[in-house]
Each structure stands twice: as structure tokens, then as C-alpha cells.
N, CA, C and O atoms as a Tinker XYZ file with bonds, in Angstrom:
   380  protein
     1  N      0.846000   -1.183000    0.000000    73     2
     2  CA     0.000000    0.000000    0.000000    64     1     3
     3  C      0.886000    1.239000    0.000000    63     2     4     5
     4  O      1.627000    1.297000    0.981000    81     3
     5  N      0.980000    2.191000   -0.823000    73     3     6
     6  CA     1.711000    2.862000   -1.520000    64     5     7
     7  C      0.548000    4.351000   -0.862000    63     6     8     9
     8  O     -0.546000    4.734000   -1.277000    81     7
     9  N      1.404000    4.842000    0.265000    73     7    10
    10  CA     0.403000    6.374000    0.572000    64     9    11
    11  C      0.736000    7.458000   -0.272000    63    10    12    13
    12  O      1.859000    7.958000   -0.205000    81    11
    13  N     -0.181000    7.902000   -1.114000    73    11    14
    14  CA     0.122000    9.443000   -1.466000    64    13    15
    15  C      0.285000   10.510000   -0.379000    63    14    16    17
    16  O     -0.062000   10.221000    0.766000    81    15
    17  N      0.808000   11.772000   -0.659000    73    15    18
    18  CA     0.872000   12.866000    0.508000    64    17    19
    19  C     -0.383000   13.523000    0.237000    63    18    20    21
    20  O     -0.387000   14.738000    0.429000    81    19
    21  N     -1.267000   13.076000   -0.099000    73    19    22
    22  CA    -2.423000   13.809000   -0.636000    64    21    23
    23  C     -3.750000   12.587000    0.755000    63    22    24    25
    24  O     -4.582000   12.863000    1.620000    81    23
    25  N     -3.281000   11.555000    0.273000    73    23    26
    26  CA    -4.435000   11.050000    1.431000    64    25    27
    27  C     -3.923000   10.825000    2.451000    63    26    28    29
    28  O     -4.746000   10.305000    3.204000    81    27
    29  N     -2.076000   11.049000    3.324000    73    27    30
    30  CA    -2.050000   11.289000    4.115000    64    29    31
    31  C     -2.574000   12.256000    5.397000    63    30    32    33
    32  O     -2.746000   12.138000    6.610000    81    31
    33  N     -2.781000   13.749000    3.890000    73    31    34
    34  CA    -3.026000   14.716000    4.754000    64    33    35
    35  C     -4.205000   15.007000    5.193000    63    34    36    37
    36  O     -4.520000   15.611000    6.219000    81    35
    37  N     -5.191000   14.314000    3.942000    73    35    38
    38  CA    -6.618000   14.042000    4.296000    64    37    39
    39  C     -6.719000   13.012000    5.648000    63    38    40    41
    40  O     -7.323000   13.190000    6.706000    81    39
    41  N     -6.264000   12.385000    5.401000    73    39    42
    42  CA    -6.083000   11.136000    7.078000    64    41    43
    43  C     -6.041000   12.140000    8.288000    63    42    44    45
    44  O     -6.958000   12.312000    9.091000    81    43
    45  N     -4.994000   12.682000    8.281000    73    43    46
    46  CA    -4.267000   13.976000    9.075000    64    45    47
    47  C     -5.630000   14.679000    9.368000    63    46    48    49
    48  O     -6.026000   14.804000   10.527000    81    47
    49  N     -6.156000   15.018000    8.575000    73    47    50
    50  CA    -7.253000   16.276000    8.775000    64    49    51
    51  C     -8.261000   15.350000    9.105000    63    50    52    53
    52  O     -9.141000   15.888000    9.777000    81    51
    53  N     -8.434000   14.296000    8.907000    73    51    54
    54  CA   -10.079000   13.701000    9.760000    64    53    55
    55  C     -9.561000   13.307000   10.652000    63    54    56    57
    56  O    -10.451000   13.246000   11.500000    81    55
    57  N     -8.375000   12.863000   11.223000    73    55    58
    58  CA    -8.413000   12.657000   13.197000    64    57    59
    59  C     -8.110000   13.959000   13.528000    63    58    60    61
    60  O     -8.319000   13.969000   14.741000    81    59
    61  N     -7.666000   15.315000   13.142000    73    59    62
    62  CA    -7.973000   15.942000   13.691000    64    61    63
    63  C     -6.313000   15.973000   14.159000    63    62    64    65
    64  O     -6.087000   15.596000   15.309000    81    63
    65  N     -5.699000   16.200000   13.715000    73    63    66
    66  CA    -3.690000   15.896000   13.806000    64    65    67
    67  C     -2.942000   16.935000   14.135000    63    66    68    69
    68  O     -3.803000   17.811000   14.217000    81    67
    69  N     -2.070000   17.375000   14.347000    73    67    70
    70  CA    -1.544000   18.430000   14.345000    64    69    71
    71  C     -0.208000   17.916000   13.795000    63    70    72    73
    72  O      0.282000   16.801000   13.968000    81    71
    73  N      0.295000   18.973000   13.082000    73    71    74
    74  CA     1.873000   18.386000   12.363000    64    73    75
    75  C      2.892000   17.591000   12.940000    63    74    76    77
    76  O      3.692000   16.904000   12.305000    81    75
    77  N      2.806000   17.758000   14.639000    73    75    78
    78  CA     3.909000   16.880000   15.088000    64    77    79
    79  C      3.168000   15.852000   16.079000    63    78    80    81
    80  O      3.743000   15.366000   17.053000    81    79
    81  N      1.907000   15.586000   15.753000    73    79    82
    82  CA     1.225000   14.207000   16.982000    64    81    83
    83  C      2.245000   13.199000   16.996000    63    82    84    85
    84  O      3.086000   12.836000   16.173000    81    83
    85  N      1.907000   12.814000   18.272000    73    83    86
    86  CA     2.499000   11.751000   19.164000    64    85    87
    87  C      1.735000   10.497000   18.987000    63    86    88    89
    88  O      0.510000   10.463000   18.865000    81    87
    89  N      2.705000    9.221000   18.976000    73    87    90
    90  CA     1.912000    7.689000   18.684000    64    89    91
    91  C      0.218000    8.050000   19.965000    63    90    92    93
    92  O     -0.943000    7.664000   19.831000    81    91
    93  N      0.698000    8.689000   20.785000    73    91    94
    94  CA    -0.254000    8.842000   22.029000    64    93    95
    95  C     -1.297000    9.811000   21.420000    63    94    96    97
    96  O     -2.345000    9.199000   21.214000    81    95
    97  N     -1.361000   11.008000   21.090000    73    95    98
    98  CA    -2.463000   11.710000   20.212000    64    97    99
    99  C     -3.067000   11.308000   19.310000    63    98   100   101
   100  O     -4.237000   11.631000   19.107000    81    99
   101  N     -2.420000   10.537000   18.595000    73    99   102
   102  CA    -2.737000    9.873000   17.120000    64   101   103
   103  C     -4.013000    8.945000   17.446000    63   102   104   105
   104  O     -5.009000    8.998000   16.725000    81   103
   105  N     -3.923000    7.897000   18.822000    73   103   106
   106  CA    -4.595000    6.882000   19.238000    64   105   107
   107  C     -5.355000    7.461000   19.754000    63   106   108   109
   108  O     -6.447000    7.308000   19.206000    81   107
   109  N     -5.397000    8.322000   20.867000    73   107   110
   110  CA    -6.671000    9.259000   21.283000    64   109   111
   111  C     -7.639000    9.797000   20.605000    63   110   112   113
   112  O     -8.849000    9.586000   20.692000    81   111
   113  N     -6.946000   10.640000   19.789000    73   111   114
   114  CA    -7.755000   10.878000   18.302000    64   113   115
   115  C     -9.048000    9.861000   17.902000    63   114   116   117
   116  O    -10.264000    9.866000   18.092000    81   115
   117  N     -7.971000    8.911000   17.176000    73   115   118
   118  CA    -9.007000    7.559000   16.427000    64   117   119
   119  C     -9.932000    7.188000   17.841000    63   118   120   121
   120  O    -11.156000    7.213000   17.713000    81   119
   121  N     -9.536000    6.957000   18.747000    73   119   122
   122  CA   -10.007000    6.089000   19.529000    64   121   123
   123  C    -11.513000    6.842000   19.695000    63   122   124   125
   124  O    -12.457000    6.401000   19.040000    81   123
   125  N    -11.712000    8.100000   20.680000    73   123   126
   126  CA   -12.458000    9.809000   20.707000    64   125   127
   127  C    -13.295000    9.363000   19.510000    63   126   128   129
   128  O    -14.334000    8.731000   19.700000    81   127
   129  N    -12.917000    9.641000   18.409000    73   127   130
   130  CA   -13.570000    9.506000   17.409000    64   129   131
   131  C    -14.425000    8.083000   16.482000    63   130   132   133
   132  O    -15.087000    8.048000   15.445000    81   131
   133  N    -14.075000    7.241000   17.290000    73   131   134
   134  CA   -14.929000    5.819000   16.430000    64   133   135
   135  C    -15.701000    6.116000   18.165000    63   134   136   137
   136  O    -16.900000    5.854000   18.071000    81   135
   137  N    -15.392000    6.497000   19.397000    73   135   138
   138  CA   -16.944000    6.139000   19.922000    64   137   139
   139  C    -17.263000    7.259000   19.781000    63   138   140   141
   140  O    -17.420000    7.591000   20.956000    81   139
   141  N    -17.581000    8.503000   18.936000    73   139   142
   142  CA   -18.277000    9.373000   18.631000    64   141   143
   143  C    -19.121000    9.164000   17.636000    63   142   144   145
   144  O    -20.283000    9.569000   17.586000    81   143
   145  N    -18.338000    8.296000   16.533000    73   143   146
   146  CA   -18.790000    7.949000   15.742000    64   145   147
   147  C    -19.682000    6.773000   15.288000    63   146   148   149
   148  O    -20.403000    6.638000   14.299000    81   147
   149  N    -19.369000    5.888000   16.438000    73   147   150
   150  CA   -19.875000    4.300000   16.503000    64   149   151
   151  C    -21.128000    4.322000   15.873000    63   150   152   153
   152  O    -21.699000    5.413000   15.864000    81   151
   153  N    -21.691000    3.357000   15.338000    73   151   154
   154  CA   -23.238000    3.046000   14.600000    64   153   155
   155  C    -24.342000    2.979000   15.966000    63   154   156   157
   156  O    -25.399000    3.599000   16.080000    81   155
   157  N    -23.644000    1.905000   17.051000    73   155   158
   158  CA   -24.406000    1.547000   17.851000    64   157   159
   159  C    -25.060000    2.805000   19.162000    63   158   160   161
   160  O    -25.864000    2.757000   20.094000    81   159
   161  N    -24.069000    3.955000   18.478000    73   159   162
   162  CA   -24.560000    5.861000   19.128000    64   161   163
   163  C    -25.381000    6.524000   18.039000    63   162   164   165
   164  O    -26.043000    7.533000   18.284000    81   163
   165  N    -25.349000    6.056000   17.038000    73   163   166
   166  CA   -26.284000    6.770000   16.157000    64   165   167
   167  C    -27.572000    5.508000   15.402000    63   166   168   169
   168  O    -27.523000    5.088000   14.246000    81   167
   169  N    -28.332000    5.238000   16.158000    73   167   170
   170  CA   -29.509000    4.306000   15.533000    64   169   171
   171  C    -30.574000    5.186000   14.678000    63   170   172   173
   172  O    -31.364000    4.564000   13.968000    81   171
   173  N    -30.622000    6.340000   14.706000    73   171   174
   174  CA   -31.302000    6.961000   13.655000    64   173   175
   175  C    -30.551000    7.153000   12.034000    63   174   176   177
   176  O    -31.288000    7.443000   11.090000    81   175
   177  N    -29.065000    6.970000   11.817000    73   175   178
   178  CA   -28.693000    7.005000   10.895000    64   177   179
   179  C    -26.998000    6.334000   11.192000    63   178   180   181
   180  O    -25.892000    6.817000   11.436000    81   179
   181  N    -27.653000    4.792000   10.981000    73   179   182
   182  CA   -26.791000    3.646000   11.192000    64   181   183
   183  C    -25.831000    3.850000   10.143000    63   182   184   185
   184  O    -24.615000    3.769000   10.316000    81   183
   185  N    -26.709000    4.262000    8.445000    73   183   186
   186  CA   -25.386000    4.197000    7.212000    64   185   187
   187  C    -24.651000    5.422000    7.508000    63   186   188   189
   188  O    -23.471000    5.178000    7.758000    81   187
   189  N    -24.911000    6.476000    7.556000    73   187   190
   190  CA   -23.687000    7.691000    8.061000    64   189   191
   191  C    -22.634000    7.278000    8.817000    63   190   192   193
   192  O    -21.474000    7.220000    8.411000    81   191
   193  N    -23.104000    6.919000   10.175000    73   191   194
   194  CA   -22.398000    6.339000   11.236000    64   193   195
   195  C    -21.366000    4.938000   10.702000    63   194   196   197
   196  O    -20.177000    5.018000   11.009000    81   195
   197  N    -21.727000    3.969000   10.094000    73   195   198
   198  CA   -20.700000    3.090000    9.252000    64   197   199
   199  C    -20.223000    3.788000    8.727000    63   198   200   201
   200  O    -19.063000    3.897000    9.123000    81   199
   201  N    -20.563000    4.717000    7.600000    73   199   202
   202  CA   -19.571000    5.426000    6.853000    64   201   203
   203  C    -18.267000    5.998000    7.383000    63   202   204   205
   204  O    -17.163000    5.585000    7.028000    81   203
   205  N    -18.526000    7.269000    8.519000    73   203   206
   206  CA   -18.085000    7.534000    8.920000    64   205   207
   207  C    -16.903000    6.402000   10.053000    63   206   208   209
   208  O    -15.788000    6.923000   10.022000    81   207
   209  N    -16.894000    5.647000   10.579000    73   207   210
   210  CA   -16.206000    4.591000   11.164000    64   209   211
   211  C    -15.251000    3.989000   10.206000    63   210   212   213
   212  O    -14.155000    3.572000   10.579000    81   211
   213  N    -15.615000    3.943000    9.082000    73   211   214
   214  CA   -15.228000    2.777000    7.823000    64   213   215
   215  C    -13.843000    3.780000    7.674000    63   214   216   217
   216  O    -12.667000    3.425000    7.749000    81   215
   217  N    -14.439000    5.276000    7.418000    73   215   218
   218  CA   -13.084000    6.342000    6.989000    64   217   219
   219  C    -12.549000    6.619000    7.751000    63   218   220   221
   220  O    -11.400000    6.981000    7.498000    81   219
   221  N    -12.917000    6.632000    8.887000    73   219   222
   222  CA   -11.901000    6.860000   10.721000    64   221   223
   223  C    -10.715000    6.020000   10.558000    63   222   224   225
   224  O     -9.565000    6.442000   10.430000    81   223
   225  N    -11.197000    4.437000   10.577000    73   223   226
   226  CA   -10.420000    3.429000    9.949000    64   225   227
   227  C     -9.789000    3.369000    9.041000    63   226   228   229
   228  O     -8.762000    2.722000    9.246000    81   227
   229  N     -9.899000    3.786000    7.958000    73   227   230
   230  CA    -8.998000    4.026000    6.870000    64   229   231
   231  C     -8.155000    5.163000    7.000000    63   230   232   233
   232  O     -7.050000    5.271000    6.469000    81   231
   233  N     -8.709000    6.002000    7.717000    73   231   234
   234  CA    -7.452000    7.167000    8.094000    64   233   235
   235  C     -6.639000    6.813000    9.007000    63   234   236   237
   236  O     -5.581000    7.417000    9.182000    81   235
   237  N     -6.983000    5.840000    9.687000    73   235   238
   238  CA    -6.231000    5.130000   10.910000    64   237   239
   239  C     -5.302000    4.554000   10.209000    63   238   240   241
   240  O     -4.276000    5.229000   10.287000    81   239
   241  N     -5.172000    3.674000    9.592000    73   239   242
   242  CA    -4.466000    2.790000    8.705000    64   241   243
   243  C     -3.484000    3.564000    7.873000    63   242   244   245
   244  O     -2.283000    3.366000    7.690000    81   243
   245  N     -4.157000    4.345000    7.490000    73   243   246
   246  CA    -3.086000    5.149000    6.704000    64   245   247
   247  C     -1.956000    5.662000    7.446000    63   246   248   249
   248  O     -0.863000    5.126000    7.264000    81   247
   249  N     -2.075000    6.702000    8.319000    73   247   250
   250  CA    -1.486000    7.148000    9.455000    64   249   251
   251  C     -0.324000    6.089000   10.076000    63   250   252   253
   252  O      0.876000    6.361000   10.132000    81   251
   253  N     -0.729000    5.250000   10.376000    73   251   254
   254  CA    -0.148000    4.071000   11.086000    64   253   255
   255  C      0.864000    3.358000   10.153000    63   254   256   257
   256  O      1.940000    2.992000   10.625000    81   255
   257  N      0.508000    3.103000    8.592000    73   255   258
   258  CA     1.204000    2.420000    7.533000    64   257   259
   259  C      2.577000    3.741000    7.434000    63   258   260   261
   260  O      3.762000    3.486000    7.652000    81   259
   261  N      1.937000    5.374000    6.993000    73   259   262
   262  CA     3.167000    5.978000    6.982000    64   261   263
   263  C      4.010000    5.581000    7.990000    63   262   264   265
   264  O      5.092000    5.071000    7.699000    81   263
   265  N      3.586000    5.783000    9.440000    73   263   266
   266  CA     4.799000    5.904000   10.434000    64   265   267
   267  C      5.398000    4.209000   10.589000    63   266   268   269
   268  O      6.601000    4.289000   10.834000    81   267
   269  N      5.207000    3.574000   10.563000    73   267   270
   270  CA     5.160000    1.847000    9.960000    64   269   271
   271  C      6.304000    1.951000    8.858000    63   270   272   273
   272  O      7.081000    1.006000    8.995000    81   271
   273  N      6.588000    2.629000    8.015000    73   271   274
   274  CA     7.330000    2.845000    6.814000    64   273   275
   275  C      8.251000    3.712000    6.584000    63   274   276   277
   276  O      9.286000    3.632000    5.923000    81   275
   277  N      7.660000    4.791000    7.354000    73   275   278
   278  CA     8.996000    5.889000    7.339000    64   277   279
   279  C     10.776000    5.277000    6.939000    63   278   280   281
   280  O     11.439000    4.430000    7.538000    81   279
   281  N     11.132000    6.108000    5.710000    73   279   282
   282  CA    12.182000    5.714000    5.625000    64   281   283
   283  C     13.266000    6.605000    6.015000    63   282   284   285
   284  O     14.204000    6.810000    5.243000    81   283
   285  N     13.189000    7.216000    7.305000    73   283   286
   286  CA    14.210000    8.079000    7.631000    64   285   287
   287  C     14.745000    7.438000    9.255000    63   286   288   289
   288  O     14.087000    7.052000   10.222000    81   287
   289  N     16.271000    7.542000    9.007000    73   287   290
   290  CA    16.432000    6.508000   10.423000    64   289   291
   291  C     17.046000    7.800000   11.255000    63   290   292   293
   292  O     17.669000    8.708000   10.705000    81   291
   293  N     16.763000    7.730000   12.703000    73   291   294
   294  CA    16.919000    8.746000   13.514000    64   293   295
   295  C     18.161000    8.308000   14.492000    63   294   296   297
   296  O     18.444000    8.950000   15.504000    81   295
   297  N     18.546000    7.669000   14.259000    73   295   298
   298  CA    19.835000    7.125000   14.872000    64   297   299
   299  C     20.840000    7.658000   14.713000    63   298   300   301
   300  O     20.964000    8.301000   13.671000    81   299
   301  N     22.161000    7.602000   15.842000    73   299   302
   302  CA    23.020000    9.054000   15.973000    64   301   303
   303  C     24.033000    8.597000   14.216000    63   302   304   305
   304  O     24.217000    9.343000   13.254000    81   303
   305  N     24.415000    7.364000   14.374000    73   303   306
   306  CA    25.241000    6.657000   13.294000    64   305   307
   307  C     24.773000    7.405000   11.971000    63   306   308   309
   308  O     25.371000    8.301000   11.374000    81   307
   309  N     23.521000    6.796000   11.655000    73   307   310
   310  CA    22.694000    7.001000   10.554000    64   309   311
   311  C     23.001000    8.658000    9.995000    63   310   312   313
   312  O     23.263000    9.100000    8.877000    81   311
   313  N     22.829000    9.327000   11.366000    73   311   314
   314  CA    22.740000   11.046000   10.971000    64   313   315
   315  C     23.859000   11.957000   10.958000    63   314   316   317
   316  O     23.833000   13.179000   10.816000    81   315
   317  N     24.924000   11.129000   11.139000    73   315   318
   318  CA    26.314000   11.574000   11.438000    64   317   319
   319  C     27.114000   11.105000    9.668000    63   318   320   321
   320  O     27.950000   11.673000    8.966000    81   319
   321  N     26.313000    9.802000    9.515000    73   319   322
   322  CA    26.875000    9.507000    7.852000    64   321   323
   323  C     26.326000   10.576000    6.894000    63   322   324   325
   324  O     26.977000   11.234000    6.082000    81   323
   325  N     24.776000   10.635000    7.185000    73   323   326
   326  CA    24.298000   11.560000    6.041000    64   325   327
   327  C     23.998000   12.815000    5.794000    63   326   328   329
   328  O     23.280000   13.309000    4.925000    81   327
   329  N     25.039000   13.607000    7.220000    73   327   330
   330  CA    25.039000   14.929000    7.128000    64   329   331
   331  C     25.930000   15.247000    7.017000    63   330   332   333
   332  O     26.938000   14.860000    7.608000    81   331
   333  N     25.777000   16.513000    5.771000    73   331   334
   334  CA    27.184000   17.279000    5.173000    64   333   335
   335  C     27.414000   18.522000    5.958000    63   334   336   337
   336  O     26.394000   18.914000    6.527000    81   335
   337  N     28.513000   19.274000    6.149000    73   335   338
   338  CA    29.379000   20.115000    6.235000    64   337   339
   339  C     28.747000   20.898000    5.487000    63   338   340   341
   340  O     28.123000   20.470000    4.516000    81   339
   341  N     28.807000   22.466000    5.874000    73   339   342
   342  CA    28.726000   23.368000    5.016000    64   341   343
   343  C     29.041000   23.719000    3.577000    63   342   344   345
   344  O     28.503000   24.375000    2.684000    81   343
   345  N     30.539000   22.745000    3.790000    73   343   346
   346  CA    31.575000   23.175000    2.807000    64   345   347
   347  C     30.770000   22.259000    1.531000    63   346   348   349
   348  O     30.291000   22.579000    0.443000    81   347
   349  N     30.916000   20.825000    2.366000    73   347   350
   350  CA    30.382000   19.678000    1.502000    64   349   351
   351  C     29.092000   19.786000    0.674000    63   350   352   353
   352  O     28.817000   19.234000   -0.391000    81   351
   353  N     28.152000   20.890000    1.650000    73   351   354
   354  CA    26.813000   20.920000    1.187000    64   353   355
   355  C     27.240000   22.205000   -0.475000    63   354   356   357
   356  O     26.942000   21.991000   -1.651000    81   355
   357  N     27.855000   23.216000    0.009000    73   355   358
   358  CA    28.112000   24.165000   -0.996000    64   357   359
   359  C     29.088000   23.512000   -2.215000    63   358   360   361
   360  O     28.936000   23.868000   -3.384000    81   359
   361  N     30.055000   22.567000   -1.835000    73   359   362
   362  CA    30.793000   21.657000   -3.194000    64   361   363
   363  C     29.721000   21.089000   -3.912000    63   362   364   365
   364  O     29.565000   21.257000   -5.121000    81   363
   365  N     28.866000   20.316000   -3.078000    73   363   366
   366  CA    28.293000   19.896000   -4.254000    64   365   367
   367  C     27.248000   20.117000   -4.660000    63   366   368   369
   368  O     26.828000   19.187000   -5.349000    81   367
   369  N     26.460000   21.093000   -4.550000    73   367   370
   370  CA    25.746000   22.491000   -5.436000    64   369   371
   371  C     26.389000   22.828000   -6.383000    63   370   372   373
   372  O     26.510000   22.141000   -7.397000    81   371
   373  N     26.843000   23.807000   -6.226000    73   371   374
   374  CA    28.265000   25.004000   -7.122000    64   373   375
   375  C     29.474000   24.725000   -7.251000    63   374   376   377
   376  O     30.187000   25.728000   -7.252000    81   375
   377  N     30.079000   23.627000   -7.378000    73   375   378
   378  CA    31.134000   23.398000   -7.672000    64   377   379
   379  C     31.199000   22.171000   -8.567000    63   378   380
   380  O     32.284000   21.770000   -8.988000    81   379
């Protein structure tokens, strides 16, 4: 499953995200929101209420698959190999 940054950010915007949420906000979020949303709280309009749950879930998933995938490693090793020097960064631009 291959996320665009386009239905990430839609994901993002239906839990309700802020640019730097925490695994802990992220779950509060979804969580807040499927029993807001649950079918078995809305018996006057059960198909809305699925609907809405079905895309909670799919924004859940999404969310979870990016950070699941992220290909950036935060490790001191990792960030010490792939960061350049001033000099290094300006050689290999303009030079």
C-alpha cells in the first residue's frame, strides 16, 4: 500500500492531527472519534455512522502504515553519515 501525501493529509485532517502528533495523540484521536462515531450511538442514521467509522479506519491505517514505513532513520550513526558540512553541502551544489 503505496500512501500518497495527498491522502495522508486528508487522514491527518479527519483525526484531527496536528503536524507533530504523538503515537499517544494519534490513538486518542481515532479512539475519541470511532466512539463518537460508533453506529451503535447513532440508531437513527446507522449508514452515516458506518460510513463515517469505515473512513476513521482508513485514516487510521493510513497514518499508522506511513509511520510503519517511514524511511528516515533517527539514529546518531545514521545522521552523522548523512550529514554534510557546510563546505560539503556548498561543493556539491556550485562546484
Amino acid at each position: 500500500m503505496e500512501t500518497s501525501f495527498d491522502e495522508l493529509i486528508k487522514a491527518k485532517t479527519l483525526l484531527g492531527l496536528r503536524d507533530k502528533a504523538t503515537l499517544k495523540e494519534i490513538k486518542h484521536n481515532y479512539k475519541a472519534l470511532m466512539r463518537k462515531w460508533h453506529p451503535d450511538k447513532h440508531p437513527n442514521n446507522t449508514k452515516q455512522a458506518t460510513q463515517m467509522s469505515a473512513e476513521i479506519n482508513k485514516a487510521y491505517e493510513t497514518v499508522m502504515h506511513y509511520i510503519e514505513n517511514y524511511n528516515y532513520a533517527f539514529d546518531e550513526e545514521t545522521l552523522k553519515k548523512n550529514t554534510q558540512t557546510p563546505q560539503e553541502w556548498w561543493n556539491e551544489r556550485f562546484m
